[in-house]
LOKOLRO-892435 format. One record per atom (N, C-alpha, C): chain; atom name; x, y, z; residue in three letters. Coordinates in steps of 0.1 Angstrom, whole numbers, m for minus. Example, Ala and Ser with C-alpha at 12.3 -4.5 7.8 and 13.67 -1.06 7.14 Angstrom:
% LOKOLRO-892435
{rec 'A','N',{132,m57,78},'ALA'} {rec 'A','CA',{123,m45,78},'ALA'} {rec 'A','C',{132,m33,78},'ALA'} {rec 'A','N',{128,m22,71},'SER'} {rec 'A','CA',{137,m11,71},'SER'} {rec 'A','C',{129,0,79},'SER'} 
***
This chain:
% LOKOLRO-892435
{rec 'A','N',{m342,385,m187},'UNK'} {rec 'A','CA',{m334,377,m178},'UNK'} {rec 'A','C',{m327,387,m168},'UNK'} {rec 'A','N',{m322,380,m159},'UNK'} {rec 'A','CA',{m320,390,m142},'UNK'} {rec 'A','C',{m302,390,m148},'UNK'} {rec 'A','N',{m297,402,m142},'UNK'} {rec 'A','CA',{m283,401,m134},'UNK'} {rec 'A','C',{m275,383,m130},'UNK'} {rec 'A','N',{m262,384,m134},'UNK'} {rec 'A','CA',{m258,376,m126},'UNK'} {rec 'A','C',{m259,372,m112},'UNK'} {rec 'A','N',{m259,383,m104},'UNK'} {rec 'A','CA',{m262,383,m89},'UNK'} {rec 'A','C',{m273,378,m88},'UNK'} {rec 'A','N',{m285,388,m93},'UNK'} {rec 'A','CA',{m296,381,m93},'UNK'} {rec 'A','C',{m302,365,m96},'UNK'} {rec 'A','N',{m289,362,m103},'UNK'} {rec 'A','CA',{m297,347,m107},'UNK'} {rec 'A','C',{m284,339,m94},'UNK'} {rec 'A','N',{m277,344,m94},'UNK'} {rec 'A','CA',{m267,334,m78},'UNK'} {rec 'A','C',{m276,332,m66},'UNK'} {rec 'A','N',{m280,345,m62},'UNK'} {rec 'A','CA',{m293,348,m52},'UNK'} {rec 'A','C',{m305,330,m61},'UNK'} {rec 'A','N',{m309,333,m68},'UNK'} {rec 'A','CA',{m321,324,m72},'UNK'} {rec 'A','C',{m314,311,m69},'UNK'} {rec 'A','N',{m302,308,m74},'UNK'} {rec 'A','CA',{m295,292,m72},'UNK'} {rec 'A','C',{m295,288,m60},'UNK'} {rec 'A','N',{m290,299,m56},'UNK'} {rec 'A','CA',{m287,297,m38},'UNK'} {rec 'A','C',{m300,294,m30},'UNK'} {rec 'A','N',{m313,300,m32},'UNK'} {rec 'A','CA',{m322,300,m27},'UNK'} {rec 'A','C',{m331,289,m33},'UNK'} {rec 'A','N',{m327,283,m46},'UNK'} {rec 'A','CA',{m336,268,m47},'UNK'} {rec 'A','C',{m333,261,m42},'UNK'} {rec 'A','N',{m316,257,m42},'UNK'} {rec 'A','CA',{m307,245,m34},'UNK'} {rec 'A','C',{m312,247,m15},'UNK'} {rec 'A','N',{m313,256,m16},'UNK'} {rec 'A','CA',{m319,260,0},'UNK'} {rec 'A','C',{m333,256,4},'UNK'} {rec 'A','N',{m343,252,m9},'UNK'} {rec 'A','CA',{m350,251,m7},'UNK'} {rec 'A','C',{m355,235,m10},'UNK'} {rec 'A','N',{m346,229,m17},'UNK'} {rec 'A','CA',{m343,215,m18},'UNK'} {rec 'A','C',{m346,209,m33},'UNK'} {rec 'A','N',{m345,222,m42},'UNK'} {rec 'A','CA',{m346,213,m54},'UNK'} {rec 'A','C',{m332,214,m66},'UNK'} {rec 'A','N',{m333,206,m74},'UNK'} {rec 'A','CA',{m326,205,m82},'UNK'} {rec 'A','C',{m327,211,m97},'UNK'} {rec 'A','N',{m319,215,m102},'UNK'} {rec 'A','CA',{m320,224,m113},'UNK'} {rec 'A','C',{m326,216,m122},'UNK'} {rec 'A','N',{m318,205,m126},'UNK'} {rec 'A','CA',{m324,197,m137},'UNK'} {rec 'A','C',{m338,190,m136},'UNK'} {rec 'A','N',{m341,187,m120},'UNK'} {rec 'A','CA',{m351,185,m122},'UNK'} {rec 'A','C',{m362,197,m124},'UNK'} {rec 'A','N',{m359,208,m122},'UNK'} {rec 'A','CA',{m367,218,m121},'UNK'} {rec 'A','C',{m373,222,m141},'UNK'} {rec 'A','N',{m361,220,m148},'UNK'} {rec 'A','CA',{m359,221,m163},'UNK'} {rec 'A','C',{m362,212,m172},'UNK'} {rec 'A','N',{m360,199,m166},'UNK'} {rec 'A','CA',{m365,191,m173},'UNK'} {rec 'A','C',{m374,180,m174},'UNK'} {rec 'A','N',{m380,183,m154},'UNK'} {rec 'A','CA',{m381,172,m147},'UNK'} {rec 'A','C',{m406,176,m149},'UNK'} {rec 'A','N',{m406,167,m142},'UNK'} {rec 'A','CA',{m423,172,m136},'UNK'} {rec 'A','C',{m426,186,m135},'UNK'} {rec 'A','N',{m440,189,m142},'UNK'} {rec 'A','CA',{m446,204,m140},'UNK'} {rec 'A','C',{m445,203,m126},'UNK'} {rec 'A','N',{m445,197,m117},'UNK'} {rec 'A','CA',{m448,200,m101},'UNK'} {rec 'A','C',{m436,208,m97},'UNK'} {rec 'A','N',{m421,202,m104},'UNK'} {rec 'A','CA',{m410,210,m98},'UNK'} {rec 'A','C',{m412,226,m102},'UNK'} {rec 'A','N',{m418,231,m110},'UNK'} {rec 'A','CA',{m416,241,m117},'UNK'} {rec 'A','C',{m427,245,m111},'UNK'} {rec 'A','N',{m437,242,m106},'UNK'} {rec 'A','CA',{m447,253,m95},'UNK'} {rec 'A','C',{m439,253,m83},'UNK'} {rec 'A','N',{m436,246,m78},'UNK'} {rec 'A','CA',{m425,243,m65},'UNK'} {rec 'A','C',{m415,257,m67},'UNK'} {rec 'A','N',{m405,257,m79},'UNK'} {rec 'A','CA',{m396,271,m80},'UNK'} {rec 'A','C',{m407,279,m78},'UNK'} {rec 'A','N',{m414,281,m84},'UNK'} {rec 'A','CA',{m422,296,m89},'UNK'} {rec 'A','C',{m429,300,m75},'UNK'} {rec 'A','N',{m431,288,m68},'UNK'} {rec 'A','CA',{m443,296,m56},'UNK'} {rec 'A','C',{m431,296,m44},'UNK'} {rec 'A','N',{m422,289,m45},'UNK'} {rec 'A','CA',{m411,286,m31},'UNK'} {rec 'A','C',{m406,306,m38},'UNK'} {rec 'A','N',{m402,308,m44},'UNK'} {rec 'A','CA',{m400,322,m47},'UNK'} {rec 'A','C',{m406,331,m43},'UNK'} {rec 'A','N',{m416,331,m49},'UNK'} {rec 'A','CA',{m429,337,m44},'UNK'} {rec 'A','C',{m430,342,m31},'UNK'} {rec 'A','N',{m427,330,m20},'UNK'} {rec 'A','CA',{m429,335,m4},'UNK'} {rec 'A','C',{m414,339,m2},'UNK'} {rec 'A','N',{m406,334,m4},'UNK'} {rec 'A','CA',{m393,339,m4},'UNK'} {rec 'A','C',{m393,352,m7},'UNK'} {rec 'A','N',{m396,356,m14},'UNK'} {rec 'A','CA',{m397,373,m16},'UNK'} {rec 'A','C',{m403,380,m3},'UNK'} {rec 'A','N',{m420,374,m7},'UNK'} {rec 'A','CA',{m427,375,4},'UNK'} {rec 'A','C',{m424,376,19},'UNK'} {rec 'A','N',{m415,368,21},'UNK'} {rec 'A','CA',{m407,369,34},'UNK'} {rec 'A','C',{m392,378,38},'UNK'} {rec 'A','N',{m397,386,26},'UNK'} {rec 'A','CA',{m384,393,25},'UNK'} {rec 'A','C',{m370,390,21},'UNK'} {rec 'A','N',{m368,383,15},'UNK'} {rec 'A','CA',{m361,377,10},'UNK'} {rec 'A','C',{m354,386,m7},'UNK'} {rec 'A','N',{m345,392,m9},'UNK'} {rec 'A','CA',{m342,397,m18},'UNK'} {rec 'A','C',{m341,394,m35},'UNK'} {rec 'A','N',{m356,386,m37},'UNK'} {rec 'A','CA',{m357,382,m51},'UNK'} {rec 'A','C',{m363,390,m56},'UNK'} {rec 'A','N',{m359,394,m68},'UNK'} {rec 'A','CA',{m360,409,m77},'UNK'} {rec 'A','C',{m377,404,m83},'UNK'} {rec 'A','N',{m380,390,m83},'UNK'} {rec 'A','CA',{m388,389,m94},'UNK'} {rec 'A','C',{m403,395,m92},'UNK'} {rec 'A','N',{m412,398,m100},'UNK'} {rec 'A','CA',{m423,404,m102},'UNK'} {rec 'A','C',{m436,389,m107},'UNK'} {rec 'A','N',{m448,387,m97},'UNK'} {rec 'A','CA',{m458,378,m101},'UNK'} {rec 'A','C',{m467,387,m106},'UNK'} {rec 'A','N',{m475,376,m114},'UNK'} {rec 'A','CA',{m487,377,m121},'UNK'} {rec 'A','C',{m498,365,m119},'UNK'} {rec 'A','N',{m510,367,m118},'UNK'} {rec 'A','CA',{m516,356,m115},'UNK'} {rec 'A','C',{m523,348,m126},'UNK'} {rec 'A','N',{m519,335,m125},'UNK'} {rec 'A','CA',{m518,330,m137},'UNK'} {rec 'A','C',{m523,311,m135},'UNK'} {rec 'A','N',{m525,307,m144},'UNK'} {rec 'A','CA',{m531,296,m144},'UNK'} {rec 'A','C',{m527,283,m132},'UNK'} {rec 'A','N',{m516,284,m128},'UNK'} {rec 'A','CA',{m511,276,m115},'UNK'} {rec 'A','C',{m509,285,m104},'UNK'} {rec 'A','N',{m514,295,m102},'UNK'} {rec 'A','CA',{m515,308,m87},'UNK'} {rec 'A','C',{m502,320,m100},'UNK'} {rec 'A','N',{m498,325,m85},'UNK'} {rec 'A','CA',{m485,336,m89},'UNK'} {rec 'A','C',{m477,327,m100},'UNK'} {rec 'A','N',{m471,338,m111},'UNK'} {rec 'A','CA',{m462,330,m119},'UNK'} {rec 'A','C',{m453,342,m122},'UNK'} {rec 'A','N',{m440,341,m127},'UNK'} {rec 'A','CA',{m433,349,m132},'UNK'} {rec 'A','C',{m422,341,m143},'UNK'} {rec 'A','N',{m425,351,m155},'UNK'} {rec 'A','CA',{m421,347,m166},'UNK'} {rec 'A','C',{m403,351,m165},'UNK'} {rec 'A','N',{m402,364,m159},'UNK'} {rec 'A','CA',{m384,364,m157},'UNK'} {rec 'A','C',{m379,352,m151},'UNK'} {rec 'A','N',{m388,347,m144},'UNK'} {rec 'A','CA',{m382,338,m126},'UNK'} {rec 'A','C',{m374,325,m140},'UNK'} {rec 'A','N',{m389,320,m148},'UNK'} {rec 'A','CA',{m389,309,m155},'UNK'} {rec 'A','C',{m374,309,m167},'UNK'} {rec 'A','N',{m374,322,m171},'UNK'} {rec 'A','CA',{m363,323,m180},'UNK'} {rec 'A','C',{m351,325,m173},'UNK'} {rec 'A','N',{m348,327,m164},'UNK'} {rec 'A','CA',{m340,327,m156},'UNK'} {rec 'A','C',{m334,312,m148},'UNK'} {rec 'A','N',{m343,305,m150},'UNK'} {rec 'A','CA',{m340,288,m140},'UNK'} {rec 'A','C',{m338,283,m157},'UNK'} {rec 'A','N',{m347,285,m167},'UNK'} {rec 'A','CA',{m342,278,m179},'UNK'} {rec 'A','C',{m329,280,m183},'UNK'} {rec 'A','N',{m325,291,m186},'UNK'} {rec 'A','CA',{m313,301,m187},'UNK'} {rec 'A','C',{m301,299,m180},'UNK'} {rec 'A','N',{m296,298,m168},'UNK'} {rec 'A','CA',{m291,296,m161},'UNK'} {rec 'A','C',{m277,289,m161},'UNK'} {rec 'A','N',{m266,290,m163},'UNK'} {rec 'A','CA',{m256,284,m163},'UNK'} {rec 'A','C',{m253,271,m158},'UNK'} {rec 'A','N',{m247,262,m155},'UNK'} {rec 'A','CA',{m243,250,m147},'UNK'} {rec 'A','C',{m231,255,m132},'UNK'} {rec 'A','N',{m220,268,m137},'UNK'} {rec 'A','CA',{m220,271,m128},'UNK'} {rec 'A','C',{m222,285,m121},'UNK'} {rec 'A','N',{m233,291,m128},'UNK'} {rec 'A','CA',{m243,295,m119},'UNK'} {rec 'A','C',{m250,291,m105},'UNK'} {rec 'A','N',{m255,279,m111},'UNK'} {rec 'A','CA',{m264,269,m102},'UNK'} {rec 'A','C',{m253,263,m92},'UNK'} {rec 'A','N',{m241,262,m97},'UNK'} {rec 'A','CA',{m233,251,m83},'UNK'} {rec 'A','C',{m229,267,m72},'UNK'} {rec 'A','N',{m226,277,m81},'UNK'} {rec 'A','CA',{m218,289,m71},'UNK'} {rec 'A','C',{m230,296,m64},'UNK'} {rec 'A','N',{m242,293,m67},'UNK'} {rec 'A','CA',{m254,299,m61},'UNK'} {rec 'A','C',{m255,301,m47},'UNK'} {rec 'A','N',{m252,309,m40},'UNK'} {rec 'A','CA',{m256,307,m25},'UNK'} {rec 'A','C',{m264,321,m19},'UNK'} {rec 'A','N',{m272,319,m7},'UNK'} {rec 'A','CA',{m280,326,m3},'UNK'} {rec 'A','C',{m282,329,12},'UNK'} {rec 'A','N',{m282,338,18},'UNK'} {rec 'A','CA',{m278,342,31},'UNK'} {rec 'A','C',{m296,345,39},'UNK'} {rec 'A','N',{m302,331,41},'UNK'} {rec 'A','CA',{m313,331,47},'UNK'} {rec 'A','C',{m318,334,61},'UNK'} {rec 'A','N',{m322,348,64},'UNK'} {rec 'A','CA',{m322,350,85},'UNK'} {rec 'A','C',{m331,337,87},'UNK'} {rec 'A','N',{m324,333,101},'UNK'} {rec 'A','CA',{m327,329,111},'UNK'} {rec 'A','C',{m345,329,112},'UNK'} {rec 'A','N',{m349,340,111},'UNK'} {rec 'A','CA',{m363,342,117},'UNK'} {rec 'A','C',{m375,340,106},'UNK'} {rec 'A','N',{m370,336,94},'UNK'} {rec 'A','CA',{m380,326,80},'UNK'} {rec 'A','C',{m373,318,77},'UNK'} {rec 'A','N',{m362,311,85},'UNK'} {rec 'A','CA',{m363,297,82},'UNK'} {rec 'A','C',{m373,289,85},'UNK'} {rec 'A','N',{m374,288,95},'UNK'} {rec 'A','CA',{m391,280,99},'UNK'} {rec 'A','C',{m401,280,90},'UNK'} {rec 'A','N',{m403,290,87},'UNK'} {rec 'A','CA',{m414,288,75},'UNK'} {rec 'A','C',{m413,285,60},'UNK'} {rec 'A','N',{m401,284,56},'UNK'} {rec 'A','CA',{m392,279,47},'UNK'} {rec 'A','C',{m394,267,49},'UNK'} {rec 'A','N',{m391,261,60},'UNK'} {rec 'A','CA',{m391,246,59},'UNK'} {rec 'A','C',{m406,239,57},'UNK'} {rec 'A','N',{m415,247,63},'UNK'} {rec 'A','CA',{m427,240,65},'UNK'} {rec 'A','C',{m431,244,47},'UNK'} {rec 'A','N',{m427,254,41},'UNK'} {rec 'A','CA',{m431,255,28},'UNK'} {rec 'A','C',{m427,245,20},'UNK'} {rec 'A','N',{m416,244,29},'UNK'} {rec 'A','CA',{m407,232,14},'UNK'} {rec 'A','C',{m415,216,17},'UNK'} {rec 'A','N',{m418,212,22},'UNK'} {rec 'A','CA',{m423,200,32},'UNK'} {rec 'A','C',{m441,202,30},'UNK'} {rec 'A','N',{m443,208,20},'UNK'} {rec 'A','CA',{m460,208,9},'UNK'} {rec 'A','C',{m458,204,m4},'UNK'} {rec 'A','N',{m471,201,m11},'UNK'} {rec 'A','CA',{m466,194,m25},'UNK'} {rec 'A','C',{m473,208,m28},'UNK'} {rec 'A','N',{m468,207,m44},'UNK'} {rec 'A','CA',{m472,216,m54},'UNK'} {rec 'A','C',{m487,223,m53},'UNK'} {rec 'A','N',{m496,214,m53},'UNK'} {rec 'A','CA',{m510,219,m52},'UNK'} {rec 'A','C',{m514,228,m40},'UNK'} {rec 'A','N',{m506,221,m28},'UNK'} {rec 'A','CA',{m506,232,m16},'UNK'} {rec 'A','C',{m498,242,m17},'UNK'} {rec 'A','N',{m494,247,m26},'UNK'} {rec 'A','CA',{m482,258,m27},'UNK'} {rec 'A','C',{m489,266,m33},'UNK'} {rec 'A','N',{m495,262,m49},'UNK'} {rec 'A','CA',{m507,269,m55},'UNK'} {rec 'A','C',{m515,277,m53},'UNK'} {rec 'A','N',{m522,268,m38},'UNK'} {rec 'A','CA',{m537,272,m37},'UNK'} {rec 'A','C',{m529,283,m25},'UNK'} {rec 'A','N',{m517,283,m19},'UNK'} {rec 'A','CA',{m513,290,m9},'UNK'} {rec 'A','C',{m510,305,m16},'UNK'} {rec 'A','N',{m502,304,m23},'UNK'} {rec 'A','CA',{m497,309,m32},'UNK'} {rec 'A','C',{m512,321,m39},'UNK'} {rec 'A','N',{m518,316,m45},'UNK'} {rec 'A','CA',{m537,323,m51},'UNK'} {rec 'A','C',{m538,328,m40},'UNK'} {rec 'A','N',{m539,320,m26},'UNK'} {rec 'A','CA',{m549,330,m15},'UNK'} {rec 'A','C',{m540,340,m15},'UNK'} {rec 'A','N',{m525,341,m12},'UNK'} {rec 'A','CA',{m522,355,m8},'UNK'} {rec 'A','C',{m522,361,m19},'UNK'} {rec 'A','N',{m516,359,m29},'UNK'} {rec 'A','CA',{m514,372,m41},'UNK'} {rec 'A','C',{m532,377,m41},'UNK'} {rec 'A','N',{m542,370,m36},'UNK'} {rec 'A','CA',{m556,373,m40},'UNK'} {rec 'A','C',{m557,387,m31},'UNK'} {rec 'A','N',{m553,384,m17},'UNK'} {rec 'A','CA',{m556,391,m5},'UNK'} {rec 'A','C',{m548,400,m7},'UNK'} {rec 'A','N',{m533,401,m10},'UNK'} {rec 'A','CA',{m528,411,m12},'UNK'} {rec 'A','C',{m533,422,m18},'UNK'} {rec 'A','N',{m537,419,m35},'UNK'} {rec 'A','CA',{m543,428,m42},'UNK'} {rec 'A','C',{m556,434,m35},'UNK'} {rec 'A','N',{m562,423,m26},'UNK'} {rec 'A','CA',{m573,434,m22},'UNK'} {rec 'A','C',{m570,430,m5},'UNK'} {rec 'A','N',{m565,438,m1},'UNK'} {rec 'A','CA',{m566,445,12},'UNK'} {rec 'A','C',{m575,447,16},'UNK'} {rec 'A','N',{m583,435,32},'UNK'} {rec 'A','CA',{m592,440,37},'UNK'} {rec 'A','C',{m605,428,35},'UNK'} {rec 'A','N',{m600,417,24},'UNK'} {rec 'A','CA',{m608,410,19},'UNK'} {rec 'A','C',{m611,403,33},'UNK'} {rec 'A','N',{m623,393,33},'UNK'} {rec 'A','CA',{m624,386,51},'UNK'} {rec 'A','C',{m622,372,40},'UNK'} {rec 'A','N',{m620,365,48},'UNK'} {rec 'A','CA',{m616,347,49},'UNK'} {rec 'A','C',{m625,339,40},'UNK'} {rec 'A','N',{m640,343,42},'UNK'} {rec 'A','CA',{m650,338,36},'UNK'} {rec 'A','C',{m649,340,18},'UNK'} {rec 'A','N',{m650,356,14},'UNK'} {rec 'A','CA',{m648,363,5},'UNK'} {rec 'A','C',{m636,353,1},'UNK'} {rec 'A','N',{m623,353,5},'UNK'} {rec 'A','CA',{m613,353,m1},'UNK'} {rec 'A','C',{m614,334,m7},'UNK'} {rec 'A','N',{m621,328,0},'UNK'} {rec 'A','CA',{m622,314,m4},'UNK'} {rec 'A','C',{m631,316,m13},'UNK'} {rec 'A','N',{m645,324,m14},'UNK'} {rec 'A','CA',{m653,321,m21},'UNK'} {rec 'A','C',{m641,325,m34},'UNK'} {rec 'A','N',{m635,330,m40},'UNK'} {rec 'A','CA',{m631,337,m50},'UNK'} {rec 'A','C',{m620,328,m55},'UNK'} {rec 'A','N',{m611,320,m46},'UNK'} {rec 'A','CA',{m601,310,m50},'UNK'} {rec 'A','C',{m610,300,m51},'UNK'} {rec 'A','N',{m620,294,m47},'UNK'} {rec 'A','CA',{m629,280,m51},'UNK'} {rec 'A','C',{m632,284,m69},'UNK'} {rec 'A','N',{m635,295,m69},'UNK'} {rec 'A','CA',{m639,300,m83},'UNK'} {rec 'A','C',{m628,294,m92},'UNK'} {rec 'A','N',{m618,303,m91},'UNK'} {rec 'A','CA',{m607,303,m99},'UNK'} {rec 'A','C',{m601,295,m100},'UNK'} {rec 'A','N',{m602,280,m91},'UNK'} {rec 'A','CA',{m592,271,m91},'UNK'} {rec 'A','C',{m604,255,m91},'UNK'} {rec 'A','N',{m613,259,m93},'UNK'} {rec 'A','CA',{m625,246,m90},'UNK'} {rec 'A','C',{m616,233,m96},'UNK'} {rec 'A','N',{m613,234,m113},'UNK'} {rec 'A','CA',{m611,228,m120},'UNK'} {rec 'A','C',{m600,220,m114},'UNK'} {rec 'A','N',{m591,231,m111},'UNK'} {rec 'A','CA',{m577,221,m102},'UNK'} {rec 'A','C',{m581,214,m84},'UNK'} {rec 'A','N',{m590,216,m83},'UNK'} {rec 'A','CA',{m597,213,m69},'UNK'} {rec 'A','C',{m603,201,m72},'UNK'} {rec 'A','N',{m613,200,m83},'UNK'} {rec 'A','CA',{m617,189,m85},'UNK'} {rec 'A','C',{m605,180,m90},'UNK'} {rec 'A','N',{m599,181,m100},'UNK'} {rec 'A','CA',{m592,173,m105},'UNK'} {rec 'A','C',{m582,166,m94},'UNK'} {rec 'A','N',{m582,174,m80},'UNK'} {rec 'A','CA',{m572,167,m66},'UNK'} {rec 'A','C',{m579,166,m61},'UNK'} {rec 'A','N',{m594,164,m62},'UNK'} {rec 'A','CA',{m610,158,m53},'UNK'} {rec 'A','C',{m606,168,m39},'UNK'} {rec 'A','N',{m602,178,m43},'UNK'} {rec 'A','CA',{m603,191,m28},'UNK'} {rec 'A','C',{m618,202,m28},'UNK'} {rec 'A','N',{m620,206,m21},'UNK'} {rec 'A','CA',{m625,214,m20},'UNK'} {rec 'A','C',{m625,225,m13},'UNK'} {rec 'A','N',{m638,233,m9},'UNK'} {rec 'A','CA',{m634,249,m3},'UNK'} {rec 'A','C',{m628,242,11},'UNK'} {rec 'A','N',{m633,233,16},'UNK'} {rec 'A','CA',{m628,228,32},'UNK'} {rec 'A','C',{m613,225,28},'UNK'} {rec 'A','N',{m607,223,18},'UNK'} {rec 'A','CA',{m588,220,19},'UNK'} {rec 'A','C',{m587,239,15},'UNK'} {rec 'A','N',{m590,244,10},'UNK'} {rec 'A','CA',{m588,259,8},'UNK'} {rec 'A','C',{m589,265,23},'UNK'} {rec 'A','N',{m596,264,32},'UNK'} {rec 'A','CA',{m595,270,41},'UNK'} {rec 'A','C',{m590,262,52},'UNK'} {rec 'A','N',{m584,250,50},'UNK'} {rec 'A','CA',{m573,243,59},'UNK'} {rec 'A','C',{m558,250,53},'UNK'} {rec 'A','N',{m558,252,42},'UNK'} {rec 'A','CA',{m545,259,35},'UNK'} {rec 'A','C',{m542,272,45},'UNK'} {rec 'A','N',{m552,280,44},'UNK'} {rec 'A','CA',{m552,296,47},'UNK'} {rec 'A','C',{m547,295,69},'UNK'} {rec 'A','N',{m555,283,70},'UNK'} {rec 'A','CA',{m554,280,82},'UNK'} {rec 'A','C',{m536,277,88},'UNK'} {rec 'A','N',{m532,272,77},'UNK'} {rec 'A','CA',{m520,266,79},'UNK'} {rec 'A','C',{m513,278,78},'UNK'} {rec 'A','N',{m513,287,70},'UNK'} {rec 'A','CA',{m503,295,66},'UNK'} {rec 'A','C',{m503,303,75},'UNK'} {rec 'A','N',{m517,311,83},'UNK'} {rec 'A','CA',{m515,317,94},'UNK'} {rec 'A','C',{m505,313,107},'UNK'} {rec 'A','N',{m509,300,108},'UNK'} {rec 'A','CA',{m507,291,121},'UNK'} {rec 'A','C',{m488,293,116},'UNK'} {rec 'A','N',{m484,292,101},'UNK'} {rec 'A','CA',{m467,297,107},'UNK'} {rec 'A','C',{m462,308,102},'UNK'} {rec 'A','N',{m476,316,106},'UNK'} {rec 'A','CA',{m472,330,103},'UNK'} {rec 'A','C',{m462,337,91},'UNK'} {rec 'A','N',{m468,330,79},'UNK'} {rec 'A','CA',{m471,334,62},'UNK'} {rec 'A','C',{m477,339,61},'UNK'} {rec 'A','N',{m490,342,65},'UNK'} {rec 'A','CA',{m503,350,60},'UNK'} {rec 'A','C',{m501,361,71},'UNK'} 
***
């Protein structure tokens, strides 16, 4: 489990990001890919979250992040606040304003591309259609919503 600070930073930056604790803890698996990947870019964007991913059966996941939103005091969560620049709000918003599955598959393409530096667009779909078929089928998506995702993320300059 993180630092106090560390977990004020995390409150501050869920409530910023529009979710609720309880629903995050007790509520739908969607809220809890929602924390994990809204984090995820949030780091990504430079954002001062300590946490460390892994790639894991719903895209990036981090087991501190999770013990840390479980864990979490009541006022933790209300004193939580977070000092977000100006220049990733925008993309903040557009992250927050996707469901879960789009966060996912957003979420796999970069942590994929990161690890390999250099990958091209084709490659990097062929490898996320792989890894994610099961959850693609099961939301009747396929490689054409995977590279509408990748599409998206450029266009607000996430990728």
């Amino acid at each position: 489990m993180s630092d106090a600070k560390d977990r004020l930073l995390l409150s501050g930056f869920l409530k910023f990001m529009g979710l609720d604790r309880n629903k995050i803890v007790s509520g739908k698996l969607e809220n809890r890919i929602k924390a994990q990947k809204f984090v995820y870019f949030g780091k990504k964007l430079g954002l001062p979250l300590s946490y460390d991913f892994d790639l894991y059966l719903y895209g990036p996941y981090s087991t501190e992040l999770a013990d840390d939103y479980y864990n979490m005091s009541e006022d933790e969560w209300k004193s939580g606040t977070i000092d977000v620049p100006e220049s990733i709000e925008k993309a903040l918003h557009y992250l927050r304003g996707n469901d879960a599955l789009f966060l996912e598959i957003a979420a796999t393409l970069d942590s994929i591309r990161t690890v390999n530096s250099g990958v091209g667009d084709n490659k990097l779909i062929d490898v996320v259609s792989k890894l994610k078929s099961t959850r693609l089928s099961e939301k009747s998506k396929d490689r054409n919503y995977l590279r509408d995702v990748l599409s998206e993320l450029s266009n607000h300059n996430i990728f």
